[in-house]
C-alpha positions as CSV (number, residue, x, y, z in Angstrom):
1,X,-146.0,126.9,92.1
2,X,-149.4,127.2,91.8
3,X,-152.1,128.1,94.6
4,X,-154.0,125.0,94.4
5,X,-150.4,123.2,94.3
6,X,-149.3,125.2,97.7
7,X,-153.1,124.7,99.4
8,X,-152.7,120.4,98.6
9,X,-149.2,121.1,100.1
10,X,-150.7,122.5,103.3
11,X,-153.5,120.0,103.9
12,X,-151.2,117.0,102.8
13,X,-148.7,118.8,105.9
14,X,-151.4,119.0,108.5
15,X,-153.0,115.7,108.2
16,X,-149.6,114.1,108.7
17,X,-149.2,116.4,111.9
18,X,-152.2,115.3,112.7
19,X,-151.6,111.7,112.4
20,X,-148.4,111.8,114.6
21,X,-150.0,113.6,117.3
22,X,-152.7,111.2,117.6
23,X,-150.4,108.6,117.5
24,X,-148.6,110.0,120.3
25,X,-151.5,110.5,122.3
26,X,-152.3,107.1,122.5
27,X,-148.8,105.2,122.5
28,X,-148.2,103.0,125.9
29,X,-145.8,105.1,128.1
30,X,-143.3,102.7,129.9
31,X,-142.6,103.9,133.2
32,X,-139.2,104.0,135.3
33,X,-139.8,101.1,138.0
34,X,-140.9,102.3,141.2
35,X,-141.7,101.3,144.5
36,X,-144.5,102.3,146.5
37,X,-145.7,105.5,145.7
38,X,-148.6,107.9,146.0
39,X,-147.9,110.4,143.2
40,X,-150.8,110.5,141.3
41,X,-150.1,109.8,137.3
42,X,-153.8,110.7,136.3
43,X,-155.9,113.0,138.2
44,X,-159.9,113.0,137.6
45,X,-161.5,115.9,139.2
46,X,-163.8,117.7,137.1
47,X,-166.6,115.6,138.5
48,X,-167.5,113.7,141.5
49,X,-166.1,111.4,142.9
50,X,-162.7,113.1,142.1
51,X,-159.6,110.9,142.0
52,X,-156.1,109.8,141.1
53,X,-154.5,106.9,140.1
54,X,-150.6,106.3,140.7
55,X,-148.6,104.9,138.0
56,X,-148.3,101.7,139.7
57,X,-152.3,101.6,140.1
58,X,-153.2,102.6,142.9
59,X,-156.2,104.5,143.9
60,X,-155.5,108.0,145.7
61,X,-157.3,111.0,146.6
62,X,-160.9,109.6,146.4
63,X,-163.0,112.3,147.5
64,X,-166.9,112.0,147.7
65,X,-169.1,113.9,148.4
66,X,-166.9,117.0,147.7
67,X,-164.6,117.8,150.3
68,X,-164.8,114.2,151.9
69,X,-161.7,111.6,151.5
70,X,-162.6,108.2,152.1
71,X,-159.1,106.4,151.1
72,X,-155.9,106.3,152.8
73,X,-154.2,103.9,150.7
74,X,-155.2,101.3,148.0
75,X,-153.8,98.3,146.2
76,X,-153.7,94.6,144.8
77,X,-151.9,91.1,145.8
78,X,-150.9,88.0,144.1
79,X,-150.4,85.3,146.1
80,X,-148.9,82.3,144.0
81,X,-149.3,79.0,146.5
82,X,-147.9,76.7,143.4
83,X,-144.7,75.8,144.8
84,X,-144.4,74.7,148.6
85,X,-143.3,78.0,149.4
86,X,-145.9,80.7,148.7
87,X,-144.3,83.5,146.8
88,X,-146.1,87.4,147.5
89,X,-146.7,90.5,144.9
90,X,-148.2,93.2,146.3
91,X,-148.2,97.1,146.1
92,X,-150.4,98.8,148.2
93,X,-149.1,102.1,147.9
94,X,-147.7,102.8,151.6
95,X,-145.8,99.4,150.8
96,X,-145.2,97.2,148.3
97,X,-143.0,93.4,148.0
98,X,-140.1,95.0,145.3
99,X,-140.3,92.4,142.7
100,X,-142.7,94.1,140.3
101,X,-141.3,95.4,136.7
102,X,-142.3,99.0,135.3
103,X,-145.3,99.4,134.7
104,X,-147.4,100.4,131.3
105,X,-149.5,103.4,131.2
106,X,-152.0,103.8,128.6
107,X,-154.2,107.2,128.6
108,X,-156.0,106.5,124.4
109,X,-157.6,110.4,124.9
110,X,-154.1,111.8,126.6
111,X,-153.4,113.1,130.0
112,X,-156.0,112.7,132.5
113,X,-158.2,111.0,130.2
114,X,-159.9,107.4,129.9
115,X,-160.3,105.0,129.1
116,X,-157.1,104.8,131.6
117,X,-155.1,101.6,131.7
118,X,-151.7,100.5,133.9
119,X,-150.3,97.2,133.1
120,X,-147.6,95.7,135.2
121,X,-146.1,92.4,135.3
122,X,-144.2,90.7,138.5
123,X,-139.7,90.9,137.9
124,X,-140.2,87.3,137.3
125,X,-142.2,87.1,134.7
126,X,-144.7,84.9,136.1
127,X,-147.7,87.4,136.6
128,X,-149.3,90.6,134.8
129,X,-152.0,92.2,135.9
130,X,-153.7,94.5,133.4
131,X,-155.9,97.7,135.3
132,X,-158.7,99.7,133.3
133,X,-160.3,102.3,134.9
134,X,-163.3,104.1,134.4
135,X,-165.9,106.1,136.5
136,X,-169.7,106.6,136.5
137,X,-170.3,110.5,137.6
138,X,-174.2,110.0,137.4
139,X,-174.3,107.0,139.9
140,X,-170.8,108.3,141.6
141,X,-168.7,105.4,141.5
142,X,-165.1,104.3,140.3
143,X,-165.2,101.0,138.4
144,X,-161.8,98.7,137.9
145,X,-161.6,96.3,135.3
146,X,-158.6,93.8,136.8
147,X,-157.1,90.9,134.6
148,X,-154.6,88.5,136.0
149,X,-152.7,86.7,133.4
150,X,-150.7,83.5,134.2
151,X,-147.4,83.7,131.7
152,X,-145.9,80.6,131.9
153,X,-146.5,77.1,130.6
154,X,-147.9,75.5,133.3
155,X,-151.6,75.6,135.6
156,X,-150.7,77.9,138.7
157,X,-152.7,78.2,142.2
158,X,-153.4,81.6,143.6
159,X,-155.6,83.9,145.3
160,X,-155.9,87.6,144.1
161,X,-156.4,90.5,146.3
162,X,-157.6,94.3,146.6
163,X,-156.8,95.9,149.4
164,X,-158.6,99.2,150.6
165,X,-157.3,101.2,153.4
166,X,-161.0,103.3,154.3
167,X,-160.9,106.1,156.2
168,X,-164.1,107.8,156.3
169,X,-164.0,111.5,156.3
170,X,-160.5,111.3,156.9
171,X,-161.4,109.6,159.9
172,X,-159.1,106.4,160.6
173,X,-161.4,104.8,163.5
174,X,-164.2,103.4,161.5
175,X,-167.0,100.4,162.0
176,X,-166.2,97.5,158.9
177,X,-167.6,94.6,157.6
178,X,-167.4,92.5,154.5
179,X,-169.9,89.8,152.4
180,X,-168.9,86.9,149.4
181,X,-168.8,90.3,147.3
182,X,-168.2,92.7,149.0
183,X,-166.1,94.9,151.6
184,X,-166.9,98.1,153.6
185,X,-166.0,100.7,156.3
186,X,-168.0,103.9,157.8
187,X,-168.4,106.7,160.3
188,X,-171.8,105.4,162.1
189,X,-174.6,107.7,162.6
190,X,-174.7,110.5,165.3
191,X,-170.5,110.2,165.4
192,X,-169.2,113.3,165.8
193,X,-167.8,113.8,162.0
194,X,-169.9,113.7,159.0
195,X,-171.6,109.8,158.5
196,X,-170.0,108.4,155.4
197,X,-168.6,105.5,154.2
198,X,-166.9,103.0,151.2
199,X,-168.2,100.2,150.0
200,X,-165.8,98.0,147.5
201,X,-167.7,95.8,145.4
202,X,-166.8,93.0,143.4
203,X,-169.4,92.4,140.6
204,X,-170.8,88.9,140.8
205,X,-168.2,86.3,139.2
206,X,-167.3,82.4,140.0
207,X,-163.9,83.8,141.2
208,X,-165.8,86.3,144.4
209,X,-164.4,85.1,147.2
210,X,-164.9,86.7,150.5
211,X,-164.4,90.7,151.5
212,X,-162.4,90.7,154.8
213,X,-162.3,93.5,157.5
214,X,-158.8,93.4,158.8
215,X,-155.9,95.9,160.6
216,X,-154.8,98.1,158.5
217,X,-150.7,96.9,158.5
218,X,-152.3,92.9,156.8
219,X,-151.8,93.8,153.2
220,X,-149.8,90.9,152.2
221,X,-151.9,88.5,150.3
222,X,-150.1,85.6,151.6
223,X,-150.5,86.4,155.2
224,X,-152.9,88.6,156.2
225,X,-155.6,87.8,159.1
226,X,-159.1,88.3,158.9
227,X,-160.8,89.9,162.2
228,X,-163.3,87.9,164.2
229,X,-166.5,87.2,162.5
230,X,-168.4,89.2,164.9
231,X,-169.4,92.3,162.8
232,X,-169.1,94.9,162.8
233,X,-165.5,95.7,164.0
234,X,-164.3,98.9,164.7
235,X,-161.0,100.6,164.6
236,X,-158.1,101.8,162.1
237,X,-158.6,98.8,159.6
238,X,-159.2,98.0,156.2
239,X,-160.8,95.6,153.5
240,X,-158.9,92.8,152.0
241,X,-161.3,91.3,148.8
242,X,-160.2,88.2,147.9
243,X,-161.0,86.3,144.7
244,X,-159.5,82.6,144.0
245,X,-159.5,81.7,140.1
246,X,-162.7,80.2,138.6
247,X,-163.5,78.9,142.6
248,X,-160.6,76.6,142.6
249,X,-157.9,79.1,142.9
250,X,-156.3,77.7,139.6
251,X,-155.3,79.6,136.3
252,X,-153.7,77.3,133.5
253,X,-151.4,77.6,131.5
254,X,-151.1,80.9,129.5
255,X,-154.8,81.8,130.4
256,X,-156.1,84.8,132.5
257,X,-159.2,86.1,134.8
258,X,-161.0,88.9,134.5
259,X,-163.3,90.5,137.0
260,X,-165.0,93.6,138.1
261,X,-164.6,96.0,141.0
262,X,-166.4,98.7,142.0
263,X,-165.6,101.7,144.8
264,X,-168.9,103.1,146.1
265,X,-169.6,105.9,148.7
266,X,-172.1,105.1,151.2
């Protein structure tokens, strides 16, 4: 065999190696159902603000400025009101309502890498929600691209939440409030632990709703309570964003919503 025959050979060889690897690099990886969990599955911490996400998609370990966690626990809620009894998906990390499937992990780059999607869809087939996430390092936030896809062949009526567990500094007693787009918690000034804060922002859609300030147990999106509307409140709580569907709280048949969330430091 010739040397130019042998060289072809070799190149022919490595492009296919190549080829797989970057195949495998960006194939969906199924994962083995899970409850709640707070094992990260992606870690992001070569640049401020550092994070995870757990396979499930959760936020965890989000830590800005350095040194500084402002999260306890993060997740999202379905709540389907179609039928006359309400029916509840959540995982919120520290708890979840055990009728979710396995979710989809996508990382296109590899490990640790984004773009950095989870898709998961409820055991009965009803619901997926689709999670992309992506952060800004120059502005220092974490944005979440959220779909909610209604599977079946009829209109459904639900609300769908995001619920962030704040605590500033580490600190679980914090002041909160919330707007029509947004939610929020923070160590006021002259405390005595470092002044910061997390905002959760829902980029301006006709599906905002409201961003709640409630205890920190309310996580179901079926039955959570708001606090009283004298602001700010202060204790061990959390935000509850809520969007309902195109401002009617419906999604038809086979269609989906798409919106926008941000995580901020103050």
């Amino acid at each position: 065999m010739s040397k130019t025959s042998t060289l072809l050979i070799t190149i022919a060889l490595l492009a296919i190696s190549a080829f797989t690897q970057a195949q495998q690099a960006s194939a969906p990886t199924k994962k083995a159902a899970f409850n709640s969990t707070s094992s990260c599955a992606a870690t992001f911490n070569t640049a401020l603000p550092n994070f995870c996400v757990t396979e499930n998609g959760n936020i965890e370990n989000f830590y800005y400025p350095a040194g500084y966690s402002q999260i306890f626990a993060d997740g999202y809620g379905v709540c389907d009101f179609t039928s006359s009894s309400s029916v509840s998906y959540y995982d919120v990390e520290t708890a979840d309502s055990g009728n979710w499937q396995a979710s989809v992990v996508t990382e296109l780059g590899g490990a640790n890498t984004f773009p950095f999607t989870i898709k998961r869809t409820t055991s009965d087939g009803i619901w997926t929600i689709t999670q992309a996430f992506s952060r800004n390092t120059v502005d220092a936030y974490i944005k979440v691209v959220i779909t909610l896809k209604n599977n079946t062949a009829v209109a459904r009526y639900v609300n769908m939440t995001r619920y962030v567990d704040i605590d500033a500094d580490g600190e679980p007693s914090n002041y909160f409030d919330g707007s029509s787009d947004s939610g929020w918690g923070y160590n006021s000034a002259g405390a005595a632990f470092p002044n910061h804060g997390l905002t959760i922002r829902s980029n301006h859609s006709i599906h905002n709703f409201f961003g709640y300030n409630t205890s920190w147990v309310n996580y179901d999106p079926c039955n959570f309570h708001s606090n009283p509307s004298s602001a700010p409140t202060q204790g061990d709580e959390a935000v509850m964003y809520v969007w309902s569907p195109s401002g009617n709280g419906f999604i038809g048949a086979g269609k989906s919503i798409t919106v926008t969330l941000e995580y901020r430091p103050m």
